[in-house]
Every structure is written in structure tokens, then in C-alpha cells.
C-alpha positions as CSV (number, residue, x, y, z in Angstrom):
1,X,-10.7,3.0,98.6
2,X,-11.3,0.0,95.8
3,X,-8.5,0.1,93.4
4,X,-8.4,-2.1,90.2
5,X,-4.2,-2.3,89.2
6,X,-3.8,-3.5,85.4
7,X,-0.9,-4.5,84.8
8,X,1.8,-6.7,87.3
9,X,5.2,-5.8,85.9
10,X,7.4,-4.1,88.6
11,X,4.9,-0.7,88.4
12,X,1.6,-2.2,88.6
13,X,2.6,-4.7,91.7
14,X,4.8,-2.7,93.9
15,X,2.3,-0.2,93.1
16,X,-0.8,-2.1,94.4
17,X,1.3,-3.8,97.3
18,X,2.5,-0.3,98.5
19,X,-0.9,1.0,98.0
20,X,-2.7,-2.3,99.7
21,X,-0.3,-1.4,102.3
22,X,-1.8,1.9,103.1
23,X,-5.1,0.6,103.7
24,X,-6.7,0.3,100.6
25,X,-8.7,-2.6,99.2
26,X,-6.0,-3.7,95.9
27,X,-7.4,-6.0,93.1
28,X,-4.2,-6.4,90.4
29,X,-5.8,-7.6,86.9
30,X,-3.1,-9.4,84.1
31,X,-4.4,-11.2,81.1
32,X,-1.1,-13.5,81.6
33,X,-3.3,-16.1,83.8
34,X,0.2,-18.0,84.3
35,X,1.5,-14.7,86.5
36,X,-1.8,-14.5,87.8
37,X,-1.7,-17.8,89.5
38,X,1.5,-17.5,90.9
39,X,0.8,-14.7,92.2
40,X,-2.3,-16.3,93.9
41,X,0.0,-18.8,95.3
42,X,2.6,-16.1,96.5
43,X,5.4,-16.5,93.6
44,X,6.7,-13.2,92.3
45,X,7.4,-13.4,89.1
46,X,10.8,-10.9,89.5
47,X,13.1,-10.0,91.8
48,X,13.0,-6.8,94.4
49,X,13.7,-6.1,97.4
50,X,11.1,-6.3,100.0
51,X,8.2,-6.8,97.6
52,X,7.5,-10.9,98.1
53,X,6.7,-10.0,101.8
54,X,4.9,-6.9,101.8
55,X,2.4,-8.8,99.2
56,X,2.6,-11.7,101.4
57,X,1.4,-9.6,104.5
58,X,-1.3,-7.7,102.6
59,X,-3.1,-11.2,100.3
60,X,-3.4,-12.4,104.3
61,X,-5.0,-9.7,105.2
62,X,-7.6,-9.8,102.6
63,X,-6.1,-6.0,101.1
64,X,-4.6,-7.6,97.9
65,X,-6.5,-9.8,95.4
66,X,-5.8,-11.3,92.0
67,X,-7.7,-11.3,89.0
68,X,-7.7,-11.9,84.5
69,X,-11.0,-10.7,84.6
70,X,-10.6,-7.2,82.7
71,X,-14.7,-6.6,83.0
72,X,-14.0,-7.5,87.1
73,X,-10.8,-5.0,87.4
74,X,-12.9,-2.3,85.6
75,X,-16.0,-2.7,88.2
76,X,-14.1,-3.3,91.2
77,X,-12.0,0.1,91.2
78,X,-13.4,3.4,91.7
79,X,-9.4,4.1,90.8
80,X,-7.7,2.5,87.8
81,X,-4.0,2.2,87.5
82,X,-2.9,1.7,84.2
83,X,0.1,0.0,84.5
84,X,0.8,-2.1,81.6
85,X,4.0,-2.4,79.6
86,X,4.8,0.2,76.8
87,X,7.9,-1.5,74.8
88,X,9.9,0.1,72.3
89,X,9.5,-0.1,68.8
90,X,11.9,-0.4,65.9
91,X,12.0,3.0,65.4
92,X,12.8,3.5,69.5
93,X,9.2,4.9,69.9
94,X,6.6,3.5,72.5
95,X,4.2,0.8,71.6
96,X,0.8,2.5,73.4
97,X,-0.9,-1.0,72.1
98,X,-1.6,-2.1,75.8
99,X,-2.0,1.3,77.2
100,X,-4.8,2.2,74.8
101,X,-6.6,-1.5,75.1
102,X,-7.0,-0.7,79.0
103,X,-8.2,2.6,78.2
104,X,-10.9,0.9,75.6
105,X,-12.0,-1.7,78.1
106,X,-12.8,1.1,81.2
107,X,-14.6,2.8,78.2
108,X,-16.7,-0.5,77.7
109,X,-17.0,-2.1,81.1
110,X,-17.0,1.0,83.4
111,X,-20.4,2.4,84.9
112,X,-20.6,6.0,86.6
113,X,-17.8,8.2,87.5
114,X,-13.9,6.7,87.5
115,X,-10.4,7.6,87.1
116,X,-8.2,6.0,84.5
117,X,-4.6,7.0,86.1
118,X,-1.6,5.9,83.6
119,X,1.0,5.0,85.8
120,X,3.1,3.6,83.0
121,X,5.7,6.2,81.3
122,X,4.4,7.0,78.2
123,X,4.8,10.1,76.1
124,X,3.2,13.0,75.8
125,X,0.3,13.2,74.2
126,X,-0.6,9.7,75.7
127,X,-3.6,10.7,78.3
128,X,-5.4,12.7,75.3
129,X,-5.2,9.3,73.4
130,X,-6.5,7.6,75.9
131,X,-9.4,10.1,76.5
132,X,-10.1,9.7,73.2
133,X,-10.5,6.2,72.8
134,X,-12.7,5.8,76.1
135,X,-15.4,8.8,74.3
136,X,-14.6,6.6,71.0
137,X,-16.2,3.4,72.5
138,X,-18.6,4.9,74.9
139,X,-19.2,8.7,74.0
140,X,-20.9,9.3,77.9
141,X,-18.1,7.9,79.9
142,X,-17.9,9.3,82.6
143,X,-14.6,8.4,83.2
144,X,-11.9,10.9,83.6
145,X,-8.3,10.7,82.9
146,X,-5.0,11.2,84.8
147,X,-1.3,11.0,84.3
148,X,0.6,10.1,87.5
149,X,3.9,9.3,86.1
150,X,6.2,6.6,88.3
151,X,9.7,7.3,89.8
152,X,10.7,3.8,91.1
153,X,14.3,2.8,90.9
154,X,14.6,-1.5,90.7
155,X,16.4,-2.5,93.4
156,X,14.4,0.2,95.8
157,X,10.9,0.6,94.2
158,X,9.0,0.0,97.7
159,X,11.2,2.2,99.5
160,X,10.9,4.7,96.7
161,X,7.2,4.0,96.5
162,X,6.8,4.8,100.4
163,X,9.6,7.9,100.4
164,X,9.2,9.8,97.3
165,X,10.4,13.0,96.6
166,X,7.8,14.0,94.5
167,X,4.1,12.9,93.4
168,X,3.2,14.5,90.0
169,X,-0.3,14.6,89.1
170,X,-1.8,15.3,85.3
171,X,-6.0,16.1,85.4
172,X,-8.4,18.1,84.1
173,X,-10.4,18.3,87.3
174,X,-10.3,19.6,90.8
175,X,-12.6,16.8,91.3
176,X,-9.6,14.6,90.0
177,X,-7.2,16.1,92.3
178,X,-8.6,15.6,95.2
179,X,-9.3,11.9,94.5
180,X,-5.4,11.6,93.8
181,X,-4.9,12.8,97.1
182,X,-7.0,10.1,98.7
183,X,-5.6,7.7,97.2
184,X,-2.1,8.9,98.5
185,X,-3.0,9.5,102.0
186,X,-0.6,8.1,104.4
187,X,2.1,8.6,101.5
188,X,2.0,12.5,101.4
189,X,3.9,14.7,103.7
190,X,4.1,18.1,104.0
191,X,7.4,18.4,102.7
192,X,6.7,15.8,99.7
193,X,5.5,18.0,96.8
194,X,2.3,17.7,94.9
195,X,2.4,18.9,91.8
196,X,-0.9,19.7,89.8
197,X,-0.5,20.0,86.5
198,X,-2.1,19.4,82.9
199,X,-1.7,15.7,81.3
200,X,1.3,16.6,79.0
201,X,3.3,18.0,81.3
202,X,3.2,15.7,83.7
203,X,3.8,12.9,81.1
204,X,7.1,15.2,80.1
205,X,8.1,15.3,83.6
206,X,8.8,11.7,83.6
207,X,10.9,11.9,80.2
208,X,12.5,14.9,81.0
209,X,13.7,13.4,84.1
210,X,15.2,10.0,83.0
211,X,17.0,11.3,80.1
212,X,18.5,14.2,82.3
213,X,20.2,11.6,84.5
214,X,20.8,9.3,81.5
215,X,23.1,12.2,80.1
216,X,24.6,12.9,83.0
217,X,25.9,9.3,83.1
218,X,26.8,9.9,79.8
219,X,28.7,13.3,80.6
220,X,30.9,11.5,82.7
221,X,31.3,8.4,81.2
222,X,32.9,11.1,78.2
223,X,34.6,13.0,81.1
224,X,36.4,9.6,81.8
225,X,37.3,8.2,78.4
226,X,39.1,11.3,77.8
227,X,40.6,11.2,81.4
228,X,42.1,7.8,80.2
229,X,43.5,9.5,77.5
230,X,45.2,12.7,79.1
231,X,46.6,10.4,82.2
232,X,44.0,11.9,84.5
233,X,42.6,10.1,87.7
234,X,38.2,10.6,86.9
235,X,37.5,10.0,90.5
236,X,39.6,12.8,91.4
237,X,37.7,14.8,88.8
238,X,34.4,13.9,89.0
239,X,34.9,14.4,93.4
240,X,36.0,18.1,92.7
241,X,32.5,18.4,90.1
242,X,30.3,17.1,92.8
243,X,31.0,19.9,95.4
244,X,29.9,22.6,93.1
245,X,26.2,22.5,94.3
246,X,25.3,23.0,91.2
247,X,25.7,19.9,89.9
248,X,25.9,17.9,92.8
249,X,27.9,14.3,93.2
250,X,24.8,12.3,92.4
251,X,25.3,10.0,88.9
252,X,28.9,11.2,88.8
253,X,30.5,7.6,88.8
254,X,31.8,6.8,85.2
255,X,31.3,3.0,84.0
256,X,30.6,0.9,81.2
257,X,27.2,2.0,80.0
258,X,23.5,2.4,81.7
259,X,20.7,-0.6,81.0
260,X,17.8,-1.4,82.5
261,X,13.8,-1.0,81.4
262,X,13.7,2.7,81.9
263,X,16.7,5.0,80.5
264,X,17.3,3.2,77.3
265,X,13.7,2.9,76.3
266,X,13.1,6.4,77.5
267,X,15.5,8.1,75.9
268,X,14.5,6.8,72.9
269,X,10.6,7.2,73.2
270,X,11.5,11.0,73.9
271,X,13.6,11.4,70.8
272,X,10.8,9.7,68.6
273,X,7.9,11.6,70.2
274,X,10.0,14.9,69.3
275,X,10.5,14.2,65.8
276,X,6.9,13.8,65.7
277,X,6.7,17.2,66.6
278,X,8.9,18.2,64.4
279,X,12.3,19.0,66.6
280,X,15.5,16.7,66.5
281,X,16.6,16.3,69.7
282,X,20.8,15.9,68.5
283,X,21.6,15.7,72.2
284,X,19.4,13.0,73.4
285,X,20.2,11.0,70.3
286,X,24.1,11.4,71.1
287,X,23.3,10.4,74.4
288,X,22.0,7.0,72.8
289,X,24.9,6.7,70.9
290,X,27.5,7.5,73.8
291,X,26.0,4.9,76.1
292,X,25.6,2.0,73.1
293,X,29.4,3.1,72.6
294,X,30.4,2.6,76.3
295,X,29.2,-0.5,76.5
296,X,32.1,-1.6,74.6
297,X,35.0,0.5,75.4
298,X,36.5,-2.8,77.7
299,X,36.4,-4.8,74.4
300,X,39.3,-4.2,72.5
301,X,41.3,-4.0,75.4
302,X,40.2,-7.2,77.1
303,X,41.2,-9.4,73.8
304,X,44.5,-7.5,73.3
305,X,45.6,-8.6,77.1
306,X,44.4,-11.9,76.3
307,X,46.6,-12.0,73.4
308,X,49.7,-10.6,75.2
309,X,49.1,-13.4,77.8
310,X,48.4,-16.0,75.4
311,X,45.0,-16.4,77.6
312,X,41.7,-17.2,76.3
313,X,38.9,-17.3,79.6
314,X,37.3,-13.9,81.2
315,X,34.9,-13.9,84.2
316,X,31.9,-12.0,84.0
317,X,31.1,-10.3,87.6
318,X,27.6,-9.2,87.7
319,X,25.0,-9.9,85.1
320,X,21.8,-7.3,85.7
321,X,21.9,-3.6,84.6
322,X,22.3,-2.8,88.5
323,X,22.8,-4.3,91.9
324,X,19.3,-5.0,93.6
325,X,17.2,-6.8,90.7
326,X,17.2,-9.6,88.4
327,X,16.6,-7.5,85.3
328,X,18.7,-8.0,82.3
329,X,16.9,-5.7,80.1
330,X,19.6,-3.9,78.1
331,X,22.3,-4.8,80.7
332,X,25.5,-4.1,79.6
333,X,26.7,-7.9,80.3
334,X,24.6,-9.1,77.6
335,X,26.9,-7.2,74.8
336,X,29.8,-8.0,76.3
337,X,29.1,-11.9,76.1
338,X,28.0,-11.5,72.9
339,X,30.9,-10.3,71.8
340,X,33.3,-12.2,73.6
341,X,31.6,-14.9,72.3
342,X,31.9,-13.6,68.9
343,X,36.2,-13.8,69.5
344,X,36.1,-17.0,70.6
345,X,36.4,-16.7,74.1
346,X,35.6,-18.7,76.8
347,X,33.1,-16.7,78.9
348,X,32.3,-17.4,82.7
349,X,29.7,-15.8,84.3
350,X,28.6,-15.3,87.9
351,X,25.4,-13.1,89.5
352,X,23.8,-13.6,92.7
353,X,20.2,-13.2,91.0
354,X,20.4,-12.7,87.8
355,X,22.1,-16.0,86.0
356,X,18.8,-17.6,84.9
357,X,17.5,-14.5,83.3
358,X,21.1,-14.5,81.0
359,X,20.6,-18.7,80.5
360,X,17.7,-17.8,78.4
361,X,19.3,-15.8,76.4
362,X,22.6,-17.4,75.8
363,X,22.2,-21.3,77.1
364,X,25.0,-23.4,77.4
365,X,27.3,-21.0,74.7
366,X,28.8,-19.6,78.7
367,X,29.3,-20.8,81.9
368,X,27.7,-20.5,85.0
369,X,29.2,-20.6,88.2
370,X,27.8,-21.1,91.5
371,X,29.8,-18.4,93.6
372,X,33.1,-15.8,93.4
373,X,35.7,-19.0,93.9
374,X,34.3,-20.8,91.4
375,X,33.9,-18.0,88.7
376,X,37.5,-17.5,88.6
377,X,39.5,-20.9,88.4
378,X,41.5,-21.1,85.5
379,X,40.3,-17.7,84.1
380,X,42.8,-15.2,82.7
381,X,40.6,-11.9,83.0
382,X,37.9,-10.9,85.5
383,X,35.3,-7.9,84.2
384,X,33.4,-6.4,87.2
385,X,30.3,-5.7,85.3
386,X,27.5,-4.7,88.1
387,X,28.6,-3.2,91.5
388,X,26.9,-6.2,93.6
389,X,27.8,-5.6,97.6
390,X,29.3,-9.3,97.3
391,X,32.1,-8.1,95.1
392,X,33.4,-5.0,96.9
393,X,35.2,-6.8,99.6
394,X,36.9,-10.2,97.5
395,X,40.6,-10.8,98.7
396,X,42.6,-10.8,95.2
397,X,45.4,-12.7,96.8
398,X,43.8,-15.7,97.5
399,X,41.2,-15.4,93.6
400,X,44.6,-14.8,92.2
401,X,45.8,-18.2,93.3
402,X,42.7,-19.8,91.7
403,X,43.4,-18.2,87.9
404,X,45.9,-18.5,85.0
405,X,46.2,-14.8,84.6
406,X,45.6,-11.9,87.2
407,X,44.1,-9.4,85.1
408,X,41.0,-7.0,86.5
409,X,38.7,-4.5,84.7
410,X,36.6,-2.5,87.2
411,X,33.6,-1.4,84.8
412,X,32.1,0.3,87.7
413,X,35.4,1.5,89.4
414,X,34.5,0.1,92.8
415,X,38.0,-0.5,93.7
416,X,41.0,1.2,94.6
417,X,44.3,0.6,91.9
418,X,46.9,0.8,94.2
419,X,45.2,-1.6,96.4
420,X,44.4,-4.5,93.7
421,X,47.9,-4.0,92.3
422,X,49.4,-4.6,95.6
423,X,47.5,-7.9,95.6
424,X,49.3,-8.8,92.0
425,X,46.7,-7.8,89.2
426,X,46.6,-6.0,86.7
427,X,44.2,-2.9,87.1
428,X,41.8,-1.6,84.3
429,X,39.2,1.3,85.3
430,X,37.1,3.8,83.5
431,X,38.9,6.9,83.6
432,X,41.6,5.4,86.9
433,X,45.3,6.0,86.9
């Protein structure tokens, strides 16, 4: 099939690599002609796993073009994947801006019978606007719309792309359906549900799923405060929770607070589109508050060791919101520095992706470190921040040499106390004896 992607964020290009991948014919349309070209020239403009080759292999096979040519994207496809960005407002709902303007141009520019598929996750509610402003600028569009909601994780979106666990499908048609499942071929196994269901719901599928995991870190990131507090070991806790099959041991490990371009934004966009309706969704907004609040919890504890110690430098280990990407986007490093900053502290930062990303934001206000050595001469305090493979297996004898003071906070509790004790640190967990 010809597909027109618009949009080349981390949905609309792992999307139209994966789907180039599969045999289609993939032309990926951005009115940013500065990503366009590097993309022509085979520069991604974003870090993830596996993606750089597989649209390597599929631009030499002629499967996966580039374009800024909106009136070209809209002819090309007999599919459209409306992947564009939706970003948050003030008020924490989603700007539909770009959504709707792709929607007005396949009203304009498209001839016969299409599908306009919105890919991005926007609420519900979102397909009917869209219907509406394709009839609004040419009343006998043919053009039919479809909600086919992503679930790519960063770090793993063309695995996840390639192995889903579920495709979810939004339409009004059979016609519609079927076309979806075309498109999908190669992708869809027996065992790999398709669900068929009505625009709304399957644009509250998405949100209903984010948040629920987004609370459930939440849950235990509460479960482990208090654990701190009653002299309880979480991991104990939390390994007892997850063999009741009812809740299962999935998004069970406690840390300092979730990030990224998905939960926060979600979350929020779900508790906006609610009070549109009328409904205050007290949980969801909690939820935000919780995680905003976890962020911090290593704060106040981090300056008063510093002032028992009479120290005065902390190592940042791990700058993204997870291991796997370069993504910043409401990582939890960025309000730690900030407010480290804010004391007076010398900050020192270290990331095997994701440093350049954070010097944009902060410039020369930290310091940047080329490796694990490096990030931790002279420091008094190291904060593991993201759970990168590098850092699971340091030797804390030989860092402790390098520093001034051997004190550790594990914000993602990826090590064992006893065990960095033995090696002469102090140990700091969320919710660890």
C-alpha cells in the first residue's frame, strides 16, 4: 500500500520505518524542512534503539521517502497517519492545533476515497473534530476517519511496534476496518487482538491505559514513602504484591517520580477533557500531584548530608526520564538540578545519551562529564537518577577512592544496601532498609 506519515516525532517515524518495513511504499511529510533534510541524509533527529538502521535499510530500498510537501503527502497515501505532536497547554489539556491542521489539509488536497488515521494520543472527542473540519473545508470528502491509538514505549518502540499486544482500531466503517487490517498485515497474529471499536473509545483506551500505569507507579512510590517511615524494606513488600495475580509485579518498583512525553502529558490531557464533561477526576489529579511530589523527596535529604559533611558537590547518574532514549521531557533530573542549583550546589552530571539534550536547558550552570570515573572525583554525593545498564555493575570501592564523601541515593533502587555499605557508602533508597 501508499502511505503518507505526517508527522516525524518518535510516532510518525518508527511508525513509517516499521510499516516501510513490512512492505509498504512509506512517504513521511514534516513542515520542519531542517528534519526533513536530515532525514534525507540519514540523521535521526532522536535517539532509539534500532530505528537509524531499520530507516537506513528501507530509504535503500526505495520503501521510505521524505517529503514538506503537505499537498504531496495528501496525494501519495491512500492511508494517512496523523502523527503530529499534541503538547500540553497551560491548563494541562491537549493542543489539537497540529492535529486539526492535518485533518484541514486531507480535506483540501485529498481526491476520492482515504483514511485519515490519528495515530497521535489525543482525547476523546478528537476523531469527531477532525471529521468535522475535513466536511467544514470540503463538504464531499470522501475521506473517512480513524483512531488507531499508539502503544510504543521509548527505548523499545520498534520492538513494540513489531510485537504488540494489542492493535485498537476506532471507524465508522467495515470498509475502514478492513483497510486497517491491510495495512497491518505481517504485524497481526492470531493471538494479537484486534479490537474494533467506535472513535471515542478507542481514543479512551489510550488514556485509560497510561494513567492506569502512571498510578500504579504512584501507588507504590506512596507504598514506599511510608515504608521509609514505618522501617519497612518496599522491595520485600512490593515482591509479596506482585505474586497476587491480580496485580501482577509489573510497574511495582518505587523511585523518584515518572517523566517522559507520554504519562505526564496524559494524565493531564485526561483530567482536563473530564472536566469538560463535567466529572473531576480527584484521583488522576492526585496522581499528578504525588508524582510532581516524588520528584523531590531526595531533596531535603541530600542538602542535610551535605551539611553534616560539610560537603557541597552531588553527581547526577542518568539524565533522561528512562534508560534507552535521549528524552528529557519531564525527566525527573531536570528538577533536581534545578534545585540543587537553587542551594548552591555544585552539580555534576553524567548520561550516556542524554547530556546534550540537558546542556540546552541548563549550559554551563553544571558540569558534564565524559564517563562514571570522571562524574565522581571530588564529589560528596552520587544520585542514581535513571537505571542505565552502565550503572548497575560500578565497583564503589574503587568510585569511593575518587570522592570527598561516599554518600549514595539509589532513586531507582537498583542496588542492594548491604552490598554498597560493605563497599563504605552511605546508602539512601526509596522505601530500602
Amino acid at each position: 500500500m501508499r502511505i503518507s506519515i505526517f508527522g516525524t516525532g518518535y510516532v510518525g517515524l518508527v511508525t513509517g520505518a516499521c510499516l516501510a518495513n513490512l512492505g509498504h511504499e512509506i512517504l513521511c511529510v514534516d513542515i520542519d524542512s531542517k528534519k526533513i533534510n536530515s532525514l534525507i541524509v540519514g540523521e535521526i533527529p532522536f535517539y532509539e534503539p534500532g530505528l537509524k538502521e531499520l530507516v537506513a535499510k528501507n530509504k535503500e530500498k526505495g520503501r521510505l521517502k521524505f517529503s514538506v510537501d503537505v499537498e504531496e503527502g495528501v496525494s501519495f497515501g491512500e492511508v494517512i497517519f496523523n502523527c503530529v505532536g499534541t503538547p500540553s497547554e497551560k491548563n494541562g489539556s491537549a493542543d489539537l492545533k497540529y492535529v486539526l491542521g492535518v485533518a484541514e489539509s486531507v480535506g483540501k488536497f485529498s481526491k476520492g476515497h482515504k483514511l485519515l488515521i490519528n495515530k497521535s494520543t489525543v482525547p476523546p472527542g478528537t476523531a469527531k473534530k477532525c471529521w468535522n473540519k475535513i466536511l467544514e473545508t470540503n463538504p464531499v470528502s470522501e475521506v473517512e476517519v480513524v483512531s488507531n491509538p499508539e502503544f510504543l514505549k521509548e527505548g523499545s518502540a520498534v520492538y513494540d511496534f513489531t510485537h504488540p499486544d494489542k492493535i485498537v482500531v476506532g471507524a465508522k466503517s467495515g470498509r475502514a476496518y478492513g483497510l486497517l487490517r491491510k495495512v497491518y498485515a505481517g504485524r497481526v497474529r492470531t493471538y494479537i487482538p484486534f479490537l474494533e471499536t467506535d472513535w471515542e473509545t478507542a481514543e479512551m483506551i489510550k488514556y485509560a491505559n497510561n494513567s492506569f500505569l502512571a498510578t500504579k507507579i504512584c501507588f507504590v512510590n506512596e507504598i514506599a514513602n511510608i515504608c521509609d517511615g514505618a522501617g519497612a524494606d518496599v522491595k520485600l513488600v512490593t515482591q509479596a504484591m506482585g505474586l497476587d495475580y491480580r496485580i501482577s509485579p509489573k510497574f511495582l518498583n518505587p523511585g523518584i517520580g515518572y517523566g517522559g512525553s507520554c504519562f505526564p502529558k496524559d494524565v493531564r490531557a485526561l483530567i482536563n477533557s473530564a472536566e469538560e464533561k463535567g466529572y473531576c477526576a480527584q484521583l488522576l489529579k492526585e496522581v499528578d500531584q504525588l508524582n510532581n511530589r516524588q520528584k523531590e523527596i531526595f531533596v531535603a535529604p541530600i542538602l542535610d548530608k551535605l551539611r553534616a559533611v560539610g560537603g557541597n558537590t552531588v553527581t547526577l547518574w542518568g539524565l533522561s526520564f528512562k534508560p534507552r532514549t535521549d528524552d528529557i521531557r519531564e525527566a525527573t533530573s531536570l528538577r533536581l538540578i534545578k534545585k540543587l542549583i537553587g542551594e548552591g550546589i555544585t552539580v555534576k552530571v553524567y548520561d550516556p545519551i542524554a547530556m546534550e539534550n540537558v546542556r540546552e536547558e541548563f549550559g554551563d550552570s553544571v558540569s558534564y562529564c565524559k564517563g562514571i570515573d570522571d562524574s565522581v572525583e571530588g564529589s560528596d554525593v552520587i544520585v542514581l537518577v535513571t537505571e542505565w545498564d552502565e550503572f548497575r555493575n560500578v565497583n564503589f570501592l574503587e568510585l569511593g577512592e575518587k570522592m570527598r564523601n561516599k554518600i549514595l541515593f539509589d532513586g531507582r533502587n537498583i542496588y542492594e544496601p548491604e552490598l554498597v555499605r560493605e563497599e563504605g557508602f552511605e546508602y539512601f533508597g526509596v522505601g530500602r532498609k
